[in-house]
MDTraj code that builds the backbone (N, CA, C; nanometers):
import mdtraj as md
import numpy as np

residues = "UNK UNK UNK UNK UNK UNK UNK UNK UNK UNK UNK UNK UNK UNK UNK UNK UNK UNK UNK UNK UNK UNK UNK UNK UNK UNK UNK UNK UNK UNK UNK UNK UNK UNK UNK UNK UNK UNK UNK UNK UNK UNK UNK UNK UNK UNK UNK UNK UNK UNK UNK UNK UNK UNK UNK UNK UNK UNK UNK UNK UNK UNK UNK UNK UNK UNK UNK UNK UNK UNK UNK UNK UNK UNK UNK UNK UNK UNK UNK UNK UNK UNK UNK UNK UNK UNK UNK UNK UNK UNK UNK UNK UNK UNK UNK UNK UNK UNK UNK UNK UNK UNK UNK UNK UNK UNK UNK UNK UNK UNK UNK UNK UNK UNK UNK UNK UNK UNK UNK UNK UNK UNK UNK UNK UNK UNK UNK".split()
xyz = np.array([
    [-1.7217, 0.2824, 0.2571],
    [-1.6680, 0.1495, 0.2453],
    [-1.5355, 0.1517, 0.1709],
    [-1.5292, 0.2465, 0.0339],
    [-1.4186, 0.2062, 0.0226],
    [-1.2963, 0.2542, 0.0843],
    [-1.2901, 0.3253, 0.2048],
    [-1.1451, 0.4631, 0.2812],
    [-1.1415, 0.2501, 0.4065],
    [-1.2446, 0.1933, 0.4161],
    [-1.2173, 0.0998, 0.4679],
    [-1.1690, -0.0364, 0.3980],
    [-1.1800, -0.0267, 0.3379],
    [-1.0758, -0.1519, 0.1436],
    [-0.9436, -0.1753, 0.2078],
    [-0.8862, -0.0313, 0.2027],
    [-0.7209, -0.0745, 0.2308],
    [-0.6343, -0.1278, 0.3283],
    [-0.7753, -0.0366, 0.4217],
    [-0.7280, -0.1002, 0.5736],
    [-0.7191, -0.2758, 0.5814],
    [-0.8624, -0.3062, 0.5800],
    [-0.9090, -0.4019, 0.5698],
    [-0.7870, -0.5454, 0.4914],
    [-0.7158, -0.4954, 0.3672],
    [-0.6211, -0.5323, 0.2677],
    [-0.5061, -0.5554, 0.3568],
    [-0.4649, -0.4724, 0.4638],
    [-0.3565, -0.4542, 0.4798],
    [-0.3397, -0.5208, 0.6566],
    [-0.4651, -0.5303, 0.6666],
    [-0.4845, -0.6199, 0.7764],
    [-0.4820, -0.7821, 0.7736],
    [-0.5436, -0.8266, 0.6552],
    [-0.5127, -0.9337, 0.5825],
    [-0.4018, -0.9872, 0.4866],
    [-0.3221, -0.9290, 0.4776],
    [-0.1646, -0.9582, 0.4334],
    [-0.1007, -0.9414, 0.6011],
    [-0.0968, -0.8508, 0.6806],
    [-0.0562, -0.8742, 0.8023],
    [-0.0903, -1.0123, 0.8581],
    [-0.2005, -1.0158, 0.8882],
    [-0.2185, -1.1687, 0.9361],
    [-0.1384, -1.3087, 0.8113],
    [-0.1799, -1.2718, 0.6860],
    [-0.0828, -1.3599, 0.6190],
    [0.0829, -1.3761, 0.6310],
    [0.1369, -1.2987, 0.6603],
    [0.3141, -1.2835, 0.7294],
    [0.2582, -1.3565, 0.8585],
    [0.1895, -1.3264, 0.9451],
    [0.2219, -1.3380, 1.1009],
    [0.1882, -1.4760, 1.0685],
    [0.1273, -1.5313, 0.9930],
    [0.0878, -1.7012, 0.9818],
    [0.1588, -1.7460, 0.9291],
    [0.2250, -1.7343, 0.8300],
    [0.3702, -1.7485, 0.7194],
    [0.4749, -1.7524, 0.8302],
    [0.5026, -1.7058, 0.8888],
    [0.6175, -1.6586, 0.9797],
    [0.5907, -1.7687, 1.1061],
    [0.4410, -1.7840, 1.1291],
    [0.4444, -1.8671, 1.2883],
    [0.4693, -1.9802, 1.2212],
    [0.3842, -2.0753, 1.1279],
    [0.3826, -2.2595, 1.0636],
    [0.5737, -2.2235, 1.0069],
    [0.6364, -2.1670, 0.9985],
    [0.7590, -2.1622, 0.9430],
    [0.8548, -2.1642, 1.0965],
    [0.8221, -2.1166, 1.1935],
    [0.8742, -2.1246, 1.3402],
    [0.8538, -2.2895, 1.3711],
    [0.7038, -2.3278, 1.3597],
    [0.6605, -2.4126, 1.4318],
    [0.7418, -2.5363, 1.3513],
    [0.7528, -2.4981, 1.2258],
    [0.8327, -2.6022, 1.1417],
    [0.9566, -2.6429, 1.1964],
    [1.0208, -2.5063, 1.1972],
    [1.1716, -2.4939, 1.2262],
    [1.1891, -2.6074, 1.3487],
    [1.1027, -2.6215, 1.4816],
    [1.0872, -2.6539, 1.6118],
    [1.1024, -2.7612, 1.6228],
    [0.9746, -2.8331, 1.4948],
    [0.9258, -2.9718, 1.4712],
    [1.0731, -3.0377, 1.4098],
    [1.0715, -2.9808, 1.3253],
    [1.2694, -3.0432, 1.2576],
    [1.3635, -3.0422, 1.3142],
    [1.3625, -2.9545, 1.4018],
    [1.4827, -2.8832, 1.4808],
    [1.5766, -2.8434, 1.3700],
    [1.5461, -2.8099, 1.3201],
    [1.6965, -2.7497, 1.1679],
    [1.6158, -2.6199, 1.1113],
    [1.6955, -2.5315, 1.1178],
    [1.6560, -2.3926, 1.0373],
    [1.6747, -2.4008, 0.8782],
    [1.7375, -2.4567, 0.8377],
    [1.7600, -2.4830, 0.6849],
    [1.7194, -2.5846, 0.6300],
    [1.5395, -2.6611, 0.6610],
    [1.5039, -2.7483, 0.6209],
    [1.4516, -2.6690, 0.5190],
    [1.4196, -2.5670, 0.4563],
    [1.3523, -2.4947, 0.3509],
    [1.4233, -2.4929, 0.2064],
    [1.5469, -2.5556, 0.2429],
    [1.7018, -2.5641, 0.1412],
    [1.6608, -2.7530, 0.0845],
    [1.5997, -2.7536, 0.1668],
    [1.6000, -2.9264, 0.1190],
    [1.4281, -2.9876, 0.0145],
    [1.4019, -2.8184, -0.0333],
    [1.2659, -2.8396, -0.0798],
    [1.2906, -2.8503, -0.2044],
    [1.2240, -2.8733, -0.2869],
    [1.2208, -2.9481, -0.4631],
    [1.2242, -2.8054, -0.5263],
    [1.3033, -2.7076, -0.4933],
    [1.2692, -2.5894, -0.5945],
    [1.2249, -2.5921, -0.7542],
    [1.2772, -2.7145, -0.8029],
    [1.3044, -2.7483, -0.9275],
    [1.1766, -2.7487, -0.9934],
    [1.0968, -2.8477, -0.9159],
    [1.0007, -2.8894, -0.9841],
    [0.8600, -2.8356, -0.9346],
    [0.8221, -2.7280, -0.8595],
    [0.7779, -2.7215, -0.7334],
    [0.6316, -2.6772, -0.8291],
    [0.6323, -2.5999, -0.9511],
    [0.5323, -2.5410, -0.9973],
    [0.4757, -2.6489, -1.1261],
    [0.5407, -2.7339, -1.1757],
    [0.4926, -2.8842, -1.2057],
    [0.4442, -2.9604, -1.1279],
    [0.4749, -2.9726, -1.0080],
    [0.4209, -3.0335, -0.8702],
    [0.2353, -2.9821, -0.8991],
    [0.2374, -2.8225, -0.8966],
    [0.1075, -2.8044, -0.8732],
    [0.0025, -2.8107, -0.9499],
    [0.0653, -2.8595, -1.0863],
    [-0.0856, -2.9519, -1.1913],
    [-0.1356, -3.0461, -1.0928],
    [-0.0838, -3.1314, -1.0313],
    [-0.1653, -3.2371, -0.9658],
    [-0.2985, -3.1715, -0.8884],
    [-0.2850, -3.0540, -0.8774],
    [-0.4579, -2.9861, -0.8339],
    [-0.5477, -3.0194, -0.9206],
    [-0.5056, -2.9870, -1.0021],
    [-0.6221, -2.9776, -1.1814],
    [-0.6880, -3.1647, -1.1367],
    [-0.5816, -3.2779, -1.1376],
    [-0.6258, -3.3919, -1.1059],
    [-0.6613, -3.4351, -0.9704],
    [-0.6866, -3.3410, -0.8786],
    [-0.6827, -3.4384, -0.7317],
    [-0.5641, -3.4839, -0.6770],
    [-0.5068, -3.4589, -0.7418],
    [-0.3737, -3.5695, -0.6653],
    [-0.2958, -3.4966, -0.5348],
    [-0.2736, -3.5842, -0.4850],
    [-0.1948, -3.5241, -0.3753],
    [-0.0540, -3.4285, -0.4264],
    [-0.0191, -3.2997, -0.3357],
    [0.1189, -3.2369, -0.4080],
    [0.1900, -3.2273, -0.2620],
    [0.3338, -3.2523, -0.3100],
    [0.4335, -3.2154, -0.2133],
    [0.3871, -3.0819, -0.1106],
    [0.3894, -3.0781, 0.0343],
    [0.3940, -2.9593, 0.0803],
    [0.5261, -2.8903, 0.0664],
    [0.6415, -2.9019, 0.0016],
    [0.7240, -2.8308, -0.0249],
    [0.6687, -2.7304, -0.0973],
    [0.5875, -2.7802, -0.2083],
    [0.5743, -2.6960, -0.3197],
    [0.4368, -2.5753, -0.2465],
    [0.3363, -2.6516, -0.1664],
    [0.2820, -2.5127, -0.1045],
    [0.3327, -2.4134, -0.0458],
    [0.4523, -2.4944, 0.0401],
    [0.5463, -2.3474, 0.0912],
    [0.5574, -2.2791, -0.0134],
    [0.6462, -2.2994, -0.1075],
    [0.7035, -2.2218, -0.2064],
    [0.5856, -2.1368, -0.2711],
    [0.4663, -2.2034, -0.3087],
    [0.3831, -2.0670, -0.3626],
    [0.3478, -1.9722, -0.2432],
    [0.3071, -2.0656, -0.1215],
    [0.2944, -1.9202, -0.0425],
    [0.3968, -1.8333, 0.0187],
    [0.4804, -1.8880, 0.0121],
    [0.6187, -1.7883, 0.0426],
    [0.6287, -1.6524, -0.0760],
    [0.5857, -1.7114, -0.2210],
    [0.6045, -1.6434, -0.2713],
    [0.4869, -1.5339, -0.3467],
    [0.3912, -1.6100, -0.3118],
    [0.2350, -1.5204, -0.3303],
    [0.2456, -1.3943, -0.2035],
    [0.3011, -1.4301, -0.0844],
    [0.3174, -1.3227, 0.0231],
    [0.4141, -1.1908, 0.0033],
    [0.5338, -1.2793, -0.0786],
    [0.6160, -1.1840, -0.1229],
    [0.5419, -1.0734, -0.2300],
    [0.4864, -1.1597, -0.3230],
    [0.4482, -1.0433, -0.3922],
    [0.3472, -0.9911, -0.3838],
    [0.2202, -1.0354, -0.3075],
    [0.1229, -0.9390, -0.2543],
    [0.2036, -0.8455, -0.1687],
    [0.3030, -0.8709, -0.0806],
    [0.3739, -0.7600, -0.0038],
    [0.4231, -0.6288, -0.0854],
    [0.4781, -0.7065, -0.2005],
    [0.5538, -0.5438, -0.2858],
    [0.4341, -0.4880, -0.3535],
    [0.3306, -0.5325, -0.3879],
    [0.2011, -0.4916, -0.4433],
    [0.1490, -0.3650, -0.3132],
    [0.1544, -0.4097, -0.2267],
    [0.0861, -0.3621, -0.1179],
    [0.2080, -0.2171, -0.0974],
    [0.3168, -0.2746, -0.0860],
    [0.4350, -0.1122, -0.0761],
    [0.4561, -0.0193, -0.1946],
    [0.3819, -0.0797, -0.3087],
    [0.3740, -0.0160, -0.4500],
    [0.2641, 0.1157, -0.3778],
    [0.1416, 0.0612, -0.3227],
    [0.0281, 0.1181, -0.3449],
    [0.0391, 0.1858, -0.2041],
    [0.0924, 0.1537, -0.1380],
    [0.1684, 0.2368, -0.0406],
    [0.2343, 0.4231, -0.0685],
    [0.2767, 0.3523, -0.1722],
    [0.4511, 0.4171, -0.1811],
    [0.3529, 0.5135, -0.2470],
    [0.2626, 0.4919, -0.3919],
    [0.2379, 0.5470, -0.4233],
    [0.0907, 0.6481, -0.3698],
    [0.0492, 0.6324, -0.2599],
    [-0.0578, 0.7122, -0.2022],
    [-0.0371, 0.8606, -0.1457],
    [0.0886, 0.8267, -0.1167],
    [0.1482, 0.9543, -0.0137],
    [0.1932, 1.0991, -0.1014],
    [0.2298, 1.0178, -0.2098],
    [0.2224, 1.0853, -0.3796],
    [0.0870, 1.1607, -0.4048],
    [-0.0216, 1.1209, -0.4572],
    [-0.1454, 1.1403, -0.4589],
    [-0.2235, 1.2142, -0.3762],
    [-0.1756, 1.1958, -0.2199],
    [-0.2565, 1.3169, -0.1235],
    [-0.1638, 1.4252, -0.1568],
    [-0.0249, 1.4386, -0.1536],
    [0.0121, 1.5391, -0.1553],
    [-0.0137, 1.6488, -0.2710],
    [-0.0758, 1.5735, -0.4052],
    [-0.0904, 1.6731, -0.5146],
    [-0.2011, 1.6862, -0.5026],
    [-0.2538, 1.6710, -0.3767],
    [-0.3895, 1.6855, -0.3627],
    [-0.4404, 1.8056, -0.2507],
    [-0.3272, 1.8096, -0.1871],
    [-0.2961, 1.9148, -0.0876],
    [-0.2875, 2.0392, -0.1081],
    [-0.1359, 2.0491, -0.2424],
    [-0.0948, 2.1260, -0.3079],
    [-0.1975, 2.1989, -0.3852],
    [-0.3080, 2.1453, -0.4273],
    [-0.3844, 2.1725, -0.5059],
    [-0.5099, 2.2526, -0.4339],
    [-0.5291, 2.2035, -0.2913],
    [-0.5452, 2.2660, -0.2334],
    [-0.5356, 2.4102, -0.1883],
    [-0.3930, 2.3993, -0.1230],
    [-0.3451, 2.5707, -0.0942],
    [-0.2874, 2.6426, -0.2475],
    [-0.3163, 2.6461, -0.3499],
    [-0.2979, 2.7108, -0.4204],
    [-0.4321, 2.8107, -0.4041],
    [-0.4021, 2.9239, -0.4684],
    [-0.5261, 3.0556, -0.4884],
    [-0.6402, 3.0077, -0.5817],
    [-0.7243, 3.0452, -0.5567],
    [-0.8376, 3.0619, -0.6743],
    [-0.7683, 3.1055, -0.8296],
    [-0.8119, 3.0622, -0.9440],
    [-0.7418, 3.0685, -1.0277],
    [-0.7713, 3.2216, -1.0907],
    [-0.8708, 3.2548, -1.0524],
    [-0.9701, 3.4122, -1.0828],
    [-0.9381, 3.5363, -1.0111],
    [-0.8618, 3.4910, -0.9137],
    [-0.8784, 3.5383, -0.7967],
    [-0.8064, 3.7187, -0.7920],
    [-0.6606, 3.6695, -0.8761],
    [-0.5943, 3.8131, -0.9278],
    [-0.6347, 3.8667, -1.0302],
    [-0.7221, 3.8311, -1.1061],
    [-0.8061, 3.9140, -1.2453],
    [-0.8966, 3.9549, -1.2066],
    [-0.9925, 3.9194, -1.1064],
    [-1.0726, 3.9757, -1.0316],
    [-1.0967, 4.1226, -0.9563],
    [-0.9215, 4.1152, -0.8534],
    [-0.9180, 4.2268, -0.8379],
    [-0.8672, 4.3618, -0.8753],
    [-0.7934, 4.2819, -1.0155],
    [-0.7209, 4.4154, -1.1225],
    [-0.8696, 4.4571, -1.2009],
    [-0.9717, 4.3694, -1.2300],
    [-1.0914, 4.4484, -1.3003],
    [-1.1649, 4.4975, -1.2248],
    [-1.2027, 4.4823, -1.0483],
    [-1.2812, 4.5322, -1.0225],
    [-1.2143, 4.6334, -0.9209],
    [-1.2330, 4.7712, -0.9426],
    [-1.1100, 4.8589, -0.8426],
    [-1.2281, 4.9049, -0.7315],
    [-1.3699, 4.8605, -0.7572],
    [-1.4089, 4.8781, -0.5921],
    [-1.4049, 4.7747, -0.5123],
    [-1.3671, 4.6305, -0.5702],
    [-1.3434, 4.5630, -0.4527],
    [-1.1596, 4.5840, -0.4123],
    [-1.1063, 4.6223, -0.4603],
    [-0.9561, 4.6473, -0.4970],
    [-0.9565, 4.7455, -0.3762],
    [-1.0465, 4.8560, -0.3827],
    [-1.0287, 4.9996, -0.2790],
    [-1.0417, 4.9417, -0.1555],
    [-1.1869, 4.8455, -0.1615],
    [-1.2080, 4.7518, -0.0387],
    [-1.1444, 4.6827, 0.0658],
    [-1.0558, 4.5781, -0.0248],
    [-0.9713, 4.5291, 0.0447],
    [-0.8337, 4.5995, 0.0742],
    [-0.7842, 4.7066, 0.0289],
    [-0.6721, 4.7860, 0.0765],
    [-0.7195, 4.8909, 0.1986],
    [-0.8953, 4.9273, 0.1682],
    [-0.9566, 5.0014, 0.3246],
    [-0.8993, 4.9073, 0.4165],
    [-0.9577, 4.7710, 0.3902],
    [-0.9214, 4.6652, 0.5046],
    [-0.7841, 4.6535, 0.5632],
    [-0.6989, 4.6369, 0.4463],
    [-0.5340, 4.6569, 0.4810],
    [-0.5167, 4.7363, 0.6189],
    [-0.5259, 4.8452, 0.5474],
    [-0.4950, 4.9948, 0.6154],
    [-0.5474, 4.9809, 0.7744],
    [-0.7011, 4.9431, 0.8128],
    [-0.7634, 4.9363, 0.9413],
    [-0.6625, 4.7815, 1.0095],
    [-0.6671, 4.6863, 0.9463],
    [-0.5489, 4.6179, 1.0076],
    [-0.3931, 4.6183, 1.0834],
    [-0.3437, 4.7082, 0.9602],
    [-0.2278, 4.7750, 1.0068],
    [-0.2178, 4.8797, 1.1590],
    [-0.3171, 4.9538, 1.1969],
    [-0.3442, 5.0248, 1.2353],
    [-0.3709, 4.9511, 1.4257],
    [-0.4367, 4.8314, 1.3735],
    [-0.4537, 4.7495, 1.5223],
    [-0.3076, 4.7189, 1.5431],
])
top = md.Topology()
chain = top.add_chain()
for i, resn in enumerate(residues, 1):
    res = top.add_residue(resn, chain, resSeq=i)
    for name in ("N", "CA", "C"):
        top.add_atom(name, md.element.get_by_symbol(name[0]), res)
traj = md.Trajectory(xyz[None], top)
């Protein structure tokens, strides 16, 4: 469940843009003006949204504005954890193809597995 979390995360901020992006088209259509988003209460927009706490009705200006901007920053949240994954497998990789940490003390103390694997050498070379 959780190798399915992120997906899941990242499928649901996708659909949040593609819905952000369509009611912001459909807006544009309904107004016919692309720069009706310039004519919103920036000012007051997060005072606007106490009126939740009371019921009261709030400007939909001011919902744009939080979700414009809750998307934005779940988005850089999401390219943070992005950015930083690709980081994390790789020292994980690395850590991987490195040798056994024993692996050369092993065969300087033991000279019959030492003879062993140089018999082996030798019959290799030979094919």
């Amino acid at each position: 469940m959780k190798s399915r979390m992120p997906r899941l995360l990242s499928l649901l901020l996708l659909a949040n843009w593609l819905t952000l992006v369509s009611v912001f088209a459909l807006t544009v259509k309904a107004r016919g003006n692309v720069r009706w988003w310039q004519s919103l209460n920036w000012s007051s927009w997060l005072s606007d949204l106490a009126g939740l706490i009371k019921l009261e009705a709030i400007p939909a200006g001011s919902v744009w504005i939080v979700w414009g901007l809750s998307s934005c920053l779940l988005g850089l949240i999401w390219l943070k954890h992005r950015a930083d994954r690709p980081a994390r497998q790789n020292t994980f990789a690395a850590q991987e193809k490195k040798e056994p940490v024993g692996l050369h003390s092993l065969l300087d103390t033991d000279p019959v597995l030492n003879e062993k694997i140089l018999r082996l050498h030798r019959s290799l070379e030979e094919i």
